[in-house]
N, C-alpha and C positions, 0 to 999 in steps of 0.2 A: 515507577516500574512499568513498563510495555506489558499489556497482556498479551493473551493468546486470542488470534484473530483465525478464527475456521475459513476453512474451506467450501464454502458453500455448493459447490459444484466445477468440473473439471473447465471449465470454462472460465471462470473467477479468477480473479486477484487476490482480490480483499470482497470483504462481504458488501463493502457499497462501493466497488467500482469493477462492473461487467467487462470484461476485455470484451471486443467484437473479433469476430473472428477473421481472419485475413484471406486474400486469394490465395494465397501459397498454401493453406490450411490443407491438410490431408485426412479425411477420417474413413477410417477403416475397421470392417468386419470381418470374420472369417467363417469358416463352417466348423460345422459340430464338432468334429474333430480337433479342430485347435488353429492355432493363429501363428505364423511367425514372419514379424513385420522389422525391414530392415531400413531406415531412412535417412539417407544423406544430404544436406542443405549445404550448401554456401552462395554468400549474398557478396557481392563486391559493390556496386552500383551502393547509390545513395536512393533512398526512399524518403518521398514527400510529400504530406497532404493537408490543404488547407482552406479558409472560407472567411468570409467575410461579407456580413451581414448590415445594412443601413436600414433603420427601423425608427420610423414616425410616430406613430401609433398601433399597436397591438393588442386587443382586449381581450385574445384569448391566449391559448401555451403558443410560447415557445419553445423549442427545443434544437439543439443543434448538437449533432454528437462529427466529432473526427479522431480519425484512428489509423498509425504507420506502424507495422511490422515489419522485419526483416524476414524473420525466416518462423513460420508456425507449422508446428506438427499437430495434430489433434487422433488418438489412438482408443477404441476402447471393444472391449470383450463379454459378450454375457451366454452365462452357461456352457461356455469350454473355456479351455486353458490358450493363453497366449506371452507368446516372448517380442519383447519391446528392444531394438537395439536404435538408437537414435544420435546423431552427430549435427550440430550447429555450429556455423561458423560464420559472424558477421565482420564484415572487413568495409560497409561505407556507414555514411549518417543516417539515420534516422527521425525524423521530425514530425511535428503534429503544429498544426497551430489555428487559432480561432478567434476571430474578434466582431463583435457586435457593436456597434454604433449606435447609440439612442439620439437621431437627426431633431429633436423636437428644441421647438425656441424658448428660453427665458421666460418668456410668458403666459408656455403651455408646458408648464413641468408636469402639472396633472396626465398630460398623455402616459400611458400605460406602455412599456417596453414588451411586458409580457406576463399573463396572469395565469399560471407562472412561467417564468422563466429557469429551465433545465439546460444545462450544455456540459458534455463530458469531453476531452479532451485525452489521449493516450499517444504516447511513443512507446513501441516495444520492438527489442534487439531480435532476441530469441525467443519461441516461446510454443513450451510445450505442454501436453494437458494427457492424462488414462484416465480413464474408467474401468472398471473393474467389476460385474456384478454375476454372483453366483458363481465365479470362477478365481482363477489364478493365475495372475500377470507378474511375470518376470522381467524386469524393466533394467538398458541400462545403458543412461543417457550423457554427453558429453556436450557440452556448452560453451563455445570462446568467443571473445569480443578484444580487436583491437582496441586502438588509443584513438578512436571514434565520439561522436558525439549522440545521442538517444536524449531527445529533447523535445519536449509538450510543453507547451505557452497556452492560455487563456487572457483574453483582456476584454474588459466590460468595458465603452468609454458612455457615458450617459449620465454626464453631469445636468440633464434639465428631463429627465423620464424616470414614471416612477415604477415601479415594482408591487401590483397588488395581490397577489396569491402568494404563498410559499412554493419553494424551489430549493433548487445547490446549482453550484458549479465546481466541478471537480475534474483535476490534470493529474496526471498520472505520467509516469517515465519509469520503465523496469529496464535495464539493461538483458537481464537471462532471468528465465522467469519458466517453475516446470512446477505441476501442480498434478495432483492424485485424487479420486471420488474411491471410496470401496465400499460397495453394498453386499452383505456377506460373501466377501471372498477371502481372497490373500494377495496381498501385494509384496512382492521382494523388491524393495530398487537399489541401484547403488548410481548414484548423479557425482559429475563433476562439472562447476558453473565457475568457468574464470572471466572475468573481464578487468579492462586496461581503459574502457570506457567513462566521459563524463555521463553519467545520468542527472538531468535538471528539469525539475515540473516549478513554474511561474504561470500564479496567478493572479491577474489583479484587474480592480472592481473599481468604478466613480459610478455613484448611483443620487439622483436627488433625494428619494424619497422612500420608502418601502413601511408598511404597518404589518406588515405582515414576517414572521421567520426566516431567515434566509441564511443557507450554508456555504462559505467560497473554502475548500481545500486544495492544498498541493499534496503529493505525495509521490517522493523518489527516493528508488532504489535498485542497489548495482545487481545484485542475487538476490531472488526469490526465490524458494524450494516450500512445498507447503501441500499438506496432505490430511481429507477429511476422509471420514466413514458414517454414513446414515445409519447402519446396520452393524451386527455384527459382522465381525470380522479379526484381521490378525493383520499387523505390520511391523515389515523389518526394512529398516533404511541405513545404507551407508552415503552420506554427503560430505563432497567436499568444496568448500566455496574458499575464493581468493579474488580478493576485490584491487586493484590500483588509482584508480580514478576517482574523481572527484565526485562527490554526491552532493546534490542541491535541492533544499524545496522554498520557497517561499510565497509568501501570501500579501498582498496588499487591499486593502477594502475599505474604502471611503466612502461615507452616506454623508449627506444633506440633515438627514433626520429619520432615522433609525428605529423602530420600537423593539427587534428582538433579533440579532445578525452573529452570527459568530465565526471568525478565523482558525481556520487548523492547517499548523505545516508539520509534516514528519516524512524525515528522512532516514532514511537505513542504506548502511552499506552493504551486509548481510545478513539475511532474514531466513529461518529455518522455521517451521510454522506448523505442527504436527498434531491430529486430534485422533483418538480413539475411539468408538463408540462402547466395544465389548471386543472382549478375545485379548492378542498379546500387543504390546506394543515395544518395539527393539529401537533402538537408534545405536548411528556411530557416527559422529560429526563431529566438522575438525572446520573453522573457519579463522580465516586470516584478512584485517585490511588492512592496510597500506594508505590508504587515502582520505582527504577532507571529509569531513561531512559537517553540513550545515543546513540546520533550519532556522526561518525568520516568517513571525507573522506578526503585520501591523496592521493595524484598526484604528478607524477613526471615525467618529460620529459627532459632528456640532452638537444637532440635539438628537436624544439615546434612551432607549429604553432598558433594555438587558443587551449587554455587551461581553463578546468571549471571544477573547485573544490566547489559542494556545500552540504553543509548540514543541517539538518531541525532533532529539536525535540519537543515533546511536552507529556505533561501531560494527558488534555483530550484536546479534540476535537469535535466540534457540525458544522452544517454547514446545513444550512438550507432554501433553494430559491424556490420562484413558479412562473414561468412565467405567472398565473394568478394574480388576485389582493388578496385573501385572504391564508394570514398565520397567524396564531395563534401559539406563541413558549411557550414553559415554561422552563424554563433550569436551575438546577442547578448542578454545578462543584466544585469538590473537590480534592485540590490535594495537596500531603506533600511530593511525593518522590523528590529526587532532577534532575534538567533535567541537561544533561553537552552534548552540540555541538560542536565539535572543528571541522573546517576545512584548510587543508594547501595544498600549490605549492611548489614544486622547480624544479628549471630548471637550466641550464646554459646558453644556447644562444637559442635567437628565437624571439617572436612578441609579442603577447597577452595572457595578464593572469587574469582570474575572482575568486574571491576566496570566496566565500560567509557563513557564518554560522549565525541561526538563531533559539532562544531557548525559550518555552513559555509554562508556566505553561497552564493555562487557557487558549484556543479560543471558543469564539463565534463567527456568520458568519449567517446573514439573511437577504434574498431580497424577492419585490416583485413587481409586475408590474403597475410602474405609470400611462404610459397610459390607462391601465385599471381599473384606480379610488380605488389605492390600499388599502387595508385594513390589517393594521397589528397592529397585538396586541402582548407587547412581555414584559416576569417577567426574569429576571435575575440574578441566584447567581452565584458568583465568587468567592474562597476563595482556596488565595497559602499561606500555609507557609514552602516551601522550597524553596531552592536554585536556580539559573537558570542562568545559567551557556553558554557562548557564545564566542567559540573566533577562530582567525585566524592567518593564520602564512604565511608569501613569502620568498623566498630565490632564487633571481638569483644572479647564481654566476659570469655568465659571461655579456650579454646584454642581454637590450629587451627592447621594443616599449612601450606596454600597461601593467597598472598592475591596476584593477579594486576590489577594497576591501572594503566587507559589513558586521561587525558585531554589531549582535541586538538580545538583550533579553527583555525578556516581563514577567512580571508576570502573569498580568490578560488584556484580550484584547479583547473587542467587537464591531462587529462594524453591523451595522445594516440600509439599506437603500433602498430605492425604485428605479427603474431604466426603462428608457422610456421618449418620447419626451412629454408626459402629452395632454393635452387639454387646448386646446386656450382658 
C-alpha cells in the first residue's frame, strides 16, 4: 500500500527530492489589500540540460545537481487574500541528464570518486507551487502536455573507484506537477493536470567498492497534485488528472563489494497527495489513466553486506489525512493501462538481502483524528481493468545469511481509518 508523502514545502516534490527552481519561475507578492495574479505559459521549444563529469580521485563531496523545466509558476501570499488563475501548456521535450566517470585504473580502485558522493537529477513539464500564510488563496490552475517526452537519466560508470562516505543519487521526471504550503490560512483550489506525455527517470550505478550506505532512486510521474499545511488551517480541492502516456522508472546498481546500498524505483501515473494539519479538509477527485506504468529495480553485489531492492508502481494515487477530525473525500479512479513492477538481487557471497516489488492499479488512503471526535465522510469509486503485474527475482550464487522476499499486486485498494488514543 503507497503511503502518504507530505509536502514539505511549496517548493517540493516529495520530501527528498527538492525541485530547483527554473528561470521561467515567477514569484510574486502583493499589497495588503490583496493579490490577484493572472499567468499564462506556453513552451514549444525543447529544453535541455546536461553534464558530464571524469573524476580520478576525489577525497572530498561530490555533488552534482541538474535540472529542465518547461514552464514554472511559483505564487504565494501572507497576511492578505489572493486569487491564483494559472494555465500551462507544454508542447516540446524536456530532459535532464548526468553522468560521472570514475577514470581510476584497475590497480587504483582505492581512489575515492567522492566521500560522499550526491547527484540529483530532474525533468519537469509544468510546474507549479502557493504558499499561503495568514491568508486566503483562491487558486485555479489548468495544466497540459502533449505526446512529448519529460525525461531525467543518471549514470554512475566507475567500475575501479570507490565510494567512502554515505550519499544518494536520485532522478526524478514529473510531467505536471502543482503543489500547495498553508500555514494558518485557506486554500480553495480547483486543478486540472492532463498529459499525453512519456514521463521516464533511469538510474544506473557501476561502482567497485563503497563501506559505507548508499541510496540510487528513480522516480516518475505523469500528475502530481499534492498539498501540506504546517499550521492550522482549512482545505478544499477539486482535481482532475488524466494521464495517456507512458510512465517509467528504473534503477540499476552494480557494486564490486557492497556493505550496506539499496535500490528504490516508483512510478505513478497519477498522484494526488493531501495533508492537513488542523481545520477542515474537503477534496473532490476524479483521476483517470490510460497508460503503461512500470517500475524496475536491480541490484547486484559480488560481495554484500545488506542489500535492498525495491519497487513500487501504480495507476492513480489519492492519499488523503488531517490531524484534525474533519475530512470530507470524494474519489473517483479510473484505470486501464497496465501496471508491470519487477524487482531483483544477485549476489555471490555476503549477509542480507530484501527484495521487494509491489503493483496497484487503484490507491485510496484517508485518515483522521480520533481523539478529536473524528468526522469523516468518504464516496468512493474504483475501477481496474488492466493488468497488474508484480514480481521478484534472487540469485545467490555463492552464500548468504538473509534473503527477505515480498511480491504483491493489487488491483483496487482502499483503506480508510481514524487514528488517536480517543476518549474515555
Amino acid at each position: 500500500m503507497r503511503v502518504r508523502a507530505k509536502i514539505l514545502a511549496a517548493g517540493t516534490i516529495l520530501a527528498t527530492a527538492v525541485l530547483a527552481t527554473a528561470a521561467t519561475s515567477q514569484t510574486v507578492s502583493g499589497p495588503s489589500s490583496g493579490l490577484d495574479i493572472t499567468n499564462d505559459q506556453t513552451q514549444t521549444g525543447d529544453i535541455f540540460s546536461g553534464q558530464t563529469l571524469n573524476v580520478v580521485d576525489n577525497y572530498d563531496l561530490l555533488k552534482v545537481e541538474t535540472s529542465s523545466h518547461g514552464n514554472a509558476a511559483i505564487a504565494g501570499n501572507t497576511q492578505v487574500d489572493a486569487n491564483l488563475s494559472l494555465r500551462q501548456v507544454l508542447q516540446g521535450n524536456v530532459t535532464a541528464s548526468a553522468t560521472v566517470n570514475g577514470t581510476a585504473a584497475p590497480e587504483d580502485y582505492r581512489n575515492s570518486l567522492g566521500t560522499p558522493l550526491y547527484m540529483t537529477t530532474q525533468a519537469v513539464g509544468n510546474y507549479g507551487a502557493g504558499t499561503t500564510t495568514e491568508g486566503k488563496l483562491v487558486s485555479r490552475t489548468a495544466q497540459a502536455v502533449s505526446g512529448v517526452k519529460v525525461h531525467a537519466d543518471t549514470q554512475v560508470n566507475s567500475p575501479n573507484n570507490s565510494i567512502y562516505g554515505s550519499g544518494e543519487v536520485n532522478t526524478t521526471s514529473v510531467v505536471n506537477h502543482q503543489a500547495y504550503e498553508v500555514t494558518n490560512g485557506r486554500l480553495e483550489s480547483t486543478a486540472d493536470q492532463q498529459s499525453a506525455a512519456e514521463s521516464r527517470a533511469r538510474t544506473g550505478v557501476v561502482l567497485h567498492y563503497s563501506p559505507s550506505p548508499n541510496l540510487y532512486t528513480a522516480s516518475a510521474m505523469n500528475n502530481y497534485y499534492g498539498s501540506n499545511s504546517t499550521d492550522r488551517g482549512s482545505q478544499e480541492h477539486t482535481v482532475t488528472q488524466g494521464a495517456t502516456g507512458r510512465t517509467e522508472s528504473y534503477v540499476s546498481a552494480n557494486a564490486g563489494n557492497a556493505w550496506h546500498m539499496a535500490a528504490q524505483s516508483d512510478a505513478a501515473a497519477n498522484t494526488i497527495s493531501l495533508y492537513n494539519t488542523g481545520g477542515s479538509l474537503v477534496t473532490d477527485t476524479s483521476q483517470n489513466n490510460t497508460g503503461q506504468v512500470q517500475s524496475m529495480s536491480v541490484l547486484s553485489g559480488y560481495e554484500y553486506g545488506e542489500m535492498h531492492s525495491t519497487a513500487t508502481g501504480v495507476g492513480n494515487s489519492l492519499t488523503a489525512g488531517n490531524g484534525d477530525k474533519y475530512v470530507n473525500i470524494d474519489t473517483e479512479q479510473f484505470n486501464t493501462g497496465p501496471i508491470d513492477v519487477q524487482a531483483s538481487f544477485e549476489g555471490h557471497a555476503g549477509y542480507d538481502a530484501y527484495v521487494s516489488a509491489e503493483a496497484t492499479g487503484n490507491s485510496a488512503y484517508g485518515y483522521a483524528c480520533a481523539e478529536c471526535e473524528a468526522d469523516m465522510t468518504v464516496r468512493n469509486t474504483q475501477v481496474n481493468n488492466a493488468d497488474v503485474s508484480a514480481s521478484t527475482s534472487t540469485n545467490i550464487t555463492g552464500s548468504g545469511r538473509a534473503i527477505v522476499s515480498t511480491s504483491r499486486a493489487i488491483g483496487n485498494t482502499a483503506t480508510y481509518y481514524v487514528s488517536g488514543n480517543g476518549k474515555p
